[in-house]
Backbone as CSV, one residue per row, in Angstrom:
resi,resn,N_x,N_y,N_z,CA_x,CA_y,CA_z,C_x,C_y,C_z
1,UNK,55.407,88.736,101.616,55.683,89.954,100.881,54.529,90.236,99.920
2,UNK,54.153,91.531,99.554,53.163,92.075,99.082,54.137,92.241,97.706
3,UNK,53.259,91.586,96.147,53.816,92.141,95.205,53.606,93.295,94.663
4,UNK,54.865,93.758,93.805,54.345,95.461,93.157,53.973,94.906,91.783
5,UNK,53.594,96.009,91.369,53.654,96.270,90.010,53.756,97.075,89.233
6,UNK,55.027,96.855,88.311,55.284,97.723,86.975,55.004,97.863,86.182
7,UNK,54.083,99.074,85.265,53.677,98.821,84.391,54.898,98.635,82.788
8,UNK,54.664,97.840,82.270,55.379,97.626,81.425,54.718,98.726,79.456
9,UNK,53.003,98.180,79.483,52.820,99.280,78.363,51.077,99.006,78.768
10,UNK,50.853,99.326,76.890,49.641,99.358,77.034,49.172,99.345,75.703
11,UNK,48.317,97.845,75.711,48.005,97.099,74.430,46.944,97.498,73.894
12,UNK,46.868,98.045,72.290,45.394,98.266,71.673,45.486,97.110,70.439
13,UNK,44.640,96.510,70.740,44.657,95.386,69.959,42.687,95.482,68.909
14,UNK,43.410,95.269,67.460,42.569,95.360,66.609,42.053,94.178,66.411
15,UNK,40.801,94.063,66.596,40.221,92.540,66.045,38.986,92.294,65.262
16,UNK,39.020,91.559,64.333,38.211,91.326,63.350,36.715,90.881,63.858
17,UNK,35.840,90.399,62.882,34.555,89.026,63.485,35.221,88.015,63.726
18,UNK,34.185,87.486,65.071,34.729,86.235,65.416,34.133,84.960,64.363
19,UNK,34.586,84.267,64.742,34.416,82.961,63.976,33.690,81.990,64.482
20,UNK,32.352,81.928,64.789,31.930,80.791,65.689,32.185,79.449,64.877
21,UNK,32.461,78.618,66.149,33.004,77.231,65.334,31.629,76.696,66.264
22,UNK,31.030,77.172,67.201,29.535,76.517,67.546,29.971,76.342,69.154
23,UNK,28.657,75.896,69.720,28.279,75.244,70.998,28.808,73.959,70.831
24,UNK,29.537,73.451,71.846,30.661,72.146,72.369,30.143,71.896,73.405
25,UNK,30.439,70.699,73.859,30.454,70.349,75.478,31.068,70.835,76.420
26,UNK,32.262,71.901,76.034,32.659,73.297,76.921,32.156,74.626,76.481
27,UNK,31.165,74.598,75.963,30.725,76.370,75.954,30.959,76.786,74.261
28,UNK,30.519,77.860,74.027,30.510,78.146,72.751,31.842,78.626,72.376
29,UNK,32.506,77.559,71.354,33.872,77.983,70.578,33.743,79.025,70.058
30,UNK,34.743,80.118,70.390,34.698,80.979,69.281,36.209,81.769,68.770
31,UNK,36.676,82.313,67.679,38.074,82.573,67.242,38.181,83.919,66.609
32,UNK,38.704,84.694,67.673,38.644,86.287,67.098,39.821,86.709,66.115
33,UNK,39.828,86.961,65.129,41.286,87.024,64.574,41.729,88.410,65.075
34,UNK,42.934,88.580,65.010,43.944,89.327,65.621,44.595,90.581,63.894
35,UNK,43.855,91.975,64.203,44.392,92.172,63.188,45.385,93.434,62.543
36,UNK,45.441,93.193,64.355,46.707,95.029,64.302,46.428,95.614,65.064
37,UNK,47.216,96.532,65.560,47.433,97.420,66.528,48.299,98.303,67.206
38,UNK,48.239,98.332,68.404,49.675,99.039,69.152,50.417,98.678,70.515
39,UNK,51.163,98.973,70.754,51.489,98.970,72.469,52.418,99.909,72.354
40,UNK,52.366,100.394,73.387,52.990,102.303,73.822,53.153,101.665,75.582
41,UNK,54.038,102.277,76.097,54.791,102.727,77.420,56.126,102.500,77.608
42,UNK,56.061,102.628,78.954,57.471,103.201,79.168,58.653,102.005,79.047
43,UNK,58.125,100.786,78.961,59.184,99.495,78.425,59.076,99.049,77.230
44,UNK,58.118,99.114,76.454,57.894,98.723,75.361,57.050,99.382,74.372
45,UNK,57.353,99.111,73.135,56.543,100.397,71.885,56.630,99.341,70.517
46,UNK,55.798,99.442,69.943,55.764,99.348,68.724,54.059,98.821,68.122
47,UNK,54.271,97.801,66.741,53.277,97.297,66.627,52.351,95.539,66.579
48,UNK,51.384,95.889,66.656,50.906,94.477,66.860,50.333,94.318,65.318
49,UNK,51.093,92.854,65.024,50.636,92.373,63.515,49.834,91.473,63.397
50,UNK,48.743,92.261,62.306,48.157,90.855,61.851,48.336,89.263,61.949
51,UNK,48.783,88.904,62.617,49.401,87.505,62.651,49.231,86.808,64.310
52,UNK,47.845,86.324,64.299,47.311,85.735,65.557,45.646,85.834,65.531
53,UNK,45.322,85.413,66.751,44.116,84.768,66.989,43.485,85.220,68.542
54,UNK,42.670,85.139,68.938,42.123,84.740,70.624,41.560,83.516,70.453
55,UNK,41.670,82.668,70.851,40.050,81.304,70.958,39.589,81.451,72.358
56,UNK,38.429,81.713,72.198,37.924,81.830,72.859,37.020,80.575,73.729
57,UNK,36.345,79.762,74.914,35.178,79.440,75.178,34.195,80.452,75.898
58,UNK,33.598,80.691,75.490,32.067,81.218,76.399,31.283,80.254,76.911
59,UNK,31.406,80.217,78.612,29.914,79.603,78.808,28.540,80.176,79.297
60,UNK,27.346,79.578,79.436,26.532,80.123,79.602,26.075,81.371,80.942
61,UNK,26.907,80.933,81.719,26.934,81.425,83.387,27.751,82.990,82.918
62,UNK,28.464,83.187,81.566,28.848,84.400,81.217,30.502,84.516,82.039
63,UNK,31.161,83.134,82.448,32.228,83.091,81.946,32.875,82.810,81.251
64,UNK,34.262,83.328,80.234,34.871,83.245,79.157,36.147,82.942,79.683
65,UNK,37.006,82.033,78.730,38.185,81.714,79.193,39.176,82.220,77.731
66,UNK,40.039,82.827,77.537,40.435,83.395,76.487,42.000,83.032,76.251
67,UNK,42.438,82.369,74.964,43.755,81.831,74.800,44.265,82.593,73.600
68,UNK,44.663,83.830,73.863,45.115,85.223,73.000,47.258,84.612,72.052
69,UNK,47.146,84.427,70.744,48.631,84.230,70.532,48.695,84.731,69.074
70,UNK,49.952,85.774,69.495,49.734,87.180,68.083,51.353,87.438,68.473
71,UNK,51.562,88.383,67.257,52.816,88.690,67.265,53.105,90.297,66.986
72,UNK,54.170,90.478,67.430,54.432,92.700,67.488,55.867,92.947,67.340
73,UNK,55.259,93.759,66.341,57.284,94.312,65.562,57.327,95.642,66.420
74,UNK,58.917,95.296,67.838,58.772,96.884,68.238,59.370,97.531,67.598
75,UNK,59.907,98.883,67.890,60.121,99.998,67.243,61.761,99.885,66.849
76,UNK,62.567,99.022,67.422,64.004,98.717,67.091,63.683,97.812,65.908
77,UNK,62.351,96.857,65.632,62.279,95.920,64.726,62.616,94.289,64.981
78,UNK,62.672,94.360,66.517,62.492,92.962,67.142,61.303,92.334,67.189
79,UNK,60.973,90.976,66.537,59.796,90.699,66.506,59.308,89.860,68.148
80,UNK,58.003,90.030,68.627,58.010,89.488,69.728,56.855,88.536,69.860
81,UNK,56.837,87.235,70.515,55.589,86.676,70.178,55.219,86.756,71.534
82,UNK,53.692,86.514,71.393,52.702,86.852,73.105,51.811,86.270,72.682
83,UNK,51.624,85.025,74.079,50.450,84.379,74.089,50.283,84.908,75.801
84,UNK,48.771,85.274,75.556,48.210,86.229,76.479,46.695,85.101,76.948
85,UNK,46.953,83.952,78.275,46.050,83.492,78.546,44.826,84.581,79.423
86,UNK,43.767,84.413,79.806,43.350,84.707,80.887,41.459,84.271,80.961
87,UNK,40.969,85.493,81.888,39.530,85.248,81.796,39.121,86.331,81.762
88,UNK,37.401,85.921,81.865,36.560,87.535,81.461,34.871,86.889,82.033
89,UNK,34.896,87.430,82.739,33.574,87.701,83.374,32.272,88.452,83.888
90,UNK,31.460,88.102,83.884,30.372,89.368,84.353,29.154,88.620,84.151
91,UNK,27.800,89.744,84.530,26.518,88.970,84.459,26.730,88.476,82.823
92,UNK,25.920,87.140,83.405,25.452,86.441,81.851,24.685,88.217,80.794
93,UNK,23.875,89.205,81.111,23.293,89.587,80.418,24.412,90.426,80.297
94,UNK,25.195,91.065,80.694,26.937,91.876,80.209,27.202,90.796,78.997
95,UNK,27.714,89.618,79.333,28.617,88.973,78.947,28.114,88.701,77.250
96,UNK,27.001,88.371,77.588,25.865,88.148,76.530,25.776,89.410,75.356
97,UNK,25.799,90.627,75.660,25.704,91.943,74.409,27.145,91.732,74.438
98,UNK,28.799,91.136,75.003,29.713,91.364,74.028,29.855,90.478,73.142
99,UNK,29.043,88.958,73.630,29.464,87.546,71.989,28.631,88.585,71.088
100,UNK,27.930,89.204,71.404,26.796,90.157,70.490,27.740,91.285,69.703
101,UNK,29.126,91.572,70.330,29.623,92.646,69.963,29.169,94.161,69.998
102,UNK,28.053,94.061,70.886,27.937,94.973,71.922,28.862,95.892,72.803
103,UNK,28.727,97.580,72.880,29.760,97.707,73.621,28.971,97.660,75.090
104,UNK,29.759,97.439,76.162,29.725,97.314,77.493,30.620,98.330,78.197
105,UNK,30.009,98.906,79.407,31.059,99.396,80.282,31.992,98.177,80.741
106,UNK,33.165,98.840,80.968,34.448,97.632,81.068,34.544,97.559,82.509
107,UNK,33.750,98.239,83.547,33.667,98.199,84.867,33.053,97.411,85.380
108,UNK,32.039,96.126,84.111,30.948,95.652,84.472,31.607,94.036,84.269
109,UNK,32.755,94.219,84.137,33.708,92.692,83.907,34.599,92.562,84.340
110,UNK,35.151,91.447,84.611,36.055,91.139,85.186,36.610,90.457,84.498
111,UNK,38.241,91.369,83.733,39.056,90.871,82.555,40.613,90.971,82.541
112,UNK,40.789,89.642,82.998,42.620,89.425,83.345,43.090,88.285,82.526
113,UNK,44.330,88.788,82.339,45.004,87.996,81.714,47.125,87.819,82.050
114,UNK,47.030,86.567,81.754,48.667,86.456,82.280,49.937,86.806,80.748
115,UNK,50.189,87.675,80.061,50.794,87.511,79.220,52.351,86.802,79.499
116,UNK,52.863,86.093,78.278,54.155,85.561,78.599,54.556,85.499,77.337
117,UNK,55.816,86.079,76.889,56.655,86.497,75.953,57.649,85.736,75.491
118,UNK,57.764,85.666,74.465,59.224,85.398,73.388,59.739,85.699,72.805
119,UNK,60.997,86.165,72.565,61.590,86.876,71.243,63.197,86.300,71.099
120,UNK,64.207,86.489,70.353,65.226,86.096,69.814,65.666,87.187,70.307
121,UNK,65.048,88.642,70.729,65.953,89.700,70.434,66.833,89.500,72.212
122,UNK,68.170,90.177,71.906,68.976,90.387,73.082,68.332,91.439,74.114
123,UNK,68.147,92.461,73.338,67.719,93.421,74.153,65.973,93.211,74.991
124,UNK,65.969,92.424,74.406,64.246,92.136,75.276,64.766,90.940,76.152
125,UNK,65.538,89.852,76.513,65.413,88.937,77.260,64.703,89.238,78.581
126,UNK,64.952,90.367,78.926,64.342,90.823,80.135,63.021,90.685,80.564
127,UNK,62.381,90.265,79.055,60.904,89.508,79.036,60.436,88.374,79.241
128,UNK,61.853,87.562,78.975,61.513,86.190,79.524,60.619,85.731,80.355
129,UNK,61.300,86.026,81.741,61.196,84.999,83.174,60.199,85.615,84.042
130,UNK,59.896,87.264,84.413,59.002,87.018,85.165,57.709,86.856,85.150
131,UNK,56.881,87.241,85.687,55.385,86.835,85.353,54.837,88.119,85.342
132,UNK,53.965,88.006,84.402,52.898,89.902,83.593,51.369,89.595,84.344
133,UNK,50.614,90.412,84.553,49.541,90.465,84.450,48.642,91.767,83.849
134,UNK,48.223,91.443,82.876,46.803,92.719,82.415,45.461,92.398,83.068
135,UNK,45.155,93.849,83.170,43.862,94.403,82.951,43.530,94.514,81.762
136,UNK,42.293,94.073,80.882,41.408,94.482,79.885,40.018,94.896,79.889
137,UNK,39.962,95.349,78.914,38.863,95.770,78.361,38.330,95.350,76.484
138,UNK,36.917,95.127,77.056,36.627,94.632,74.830,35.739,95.724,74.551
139,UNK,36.101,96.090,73.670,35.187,97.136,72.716,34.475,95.624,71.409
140,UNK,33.825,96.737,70.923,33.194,95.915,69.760,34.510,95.774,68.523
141,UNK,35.504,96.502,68.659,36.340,96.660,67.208,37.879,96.393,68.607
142,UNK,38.088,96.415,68.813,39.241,96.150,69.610,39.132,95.484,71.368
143,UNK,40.771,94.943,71.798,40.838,95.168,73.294,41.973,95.744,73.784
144,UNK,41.778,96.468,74.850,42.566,96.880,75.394,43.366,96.468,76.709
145,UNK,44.796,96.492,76.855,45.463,95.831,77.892,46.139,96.627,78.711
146,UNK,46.299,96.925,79.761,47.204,97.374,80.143,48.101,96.437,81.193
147,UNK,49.135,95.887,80.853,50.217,95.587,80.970,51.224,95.385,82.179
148,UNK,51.540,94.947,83.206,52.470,94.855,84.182,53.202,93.649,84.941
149,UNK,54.121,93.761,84.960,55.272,93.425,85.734,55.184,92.805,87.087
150,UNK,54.894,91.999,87.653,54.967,91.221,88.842,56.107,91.427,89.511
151,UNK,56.707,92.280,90.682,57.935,92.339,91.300,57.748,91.663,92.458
């Protein structure tokens, strides 16, 4: 069977300077803080709070492996937490002007991620169990997600 997909929303996520913690024996650490935003569509709405991180590794070959965990008050006032693994790729010289904070065309990367959700609220359980996948994009001041549903 061929899966579908639903889109669920669509994440604008505000982020600060990163934090280099330096070159490691996996690639250059780095920690974007997480510092507001939005998500809008047709399953979900509200906002993304200050309260989270990305850590990032970069390696030199200009792949990035990205471990995204932040939190969003929706619009009923259910708080929801999302840790949003994935990757991000492209030529080393792409990859290279965004640790730069450079903007890039977002056509020139290859940027997925698996989000997976938590909340207390009743009305969201429906977020639990199945499996999400985004599309992104990085600007120099934000990223963007868009959001879906694995059927």
């Amino acid at each position: 069977m061929t899966p579908l997909l639903h889109h669920v929303a669509d994440f604008v996520i505000e982020v600060g300077s990163p934090i280099t913690v330096g070159e490691t024996s996996e690639g250059l650490r780095r920690v974007v803080p997480i510092l507001g935003g939005r998500l809008s569509g047709p399953r979900l709405c509200g906002e993304i709070l200050a309260a989270g991180a990305d850590y990032q590794l970069i390696r030199e070959d200009g792949f990035s492996t990205l471990d995204a965990r932040y939190v969003a008050r929706l619009d009923n006032g259910a708080l929801l937490y999302i840790v949003n693994a994935g990757v991000r790729f492209g030529a080393p010289s792409v990859m290279a002007r965004i640790t730069r904070g450079e903007p890039v065309d977002p056509s020139d990367v290859y940027f997925r991620t698996s989000p997976r959700f938590e909340t207390s609220s009743a009305e969201h359980q429906w977020l639990l169990r199945p499996l999400y996948l985004a599309t992104g994009a990085r600007y120099p001041d934000r990223v963007e997600l868009r959001v879906f549903e694995v059927g």
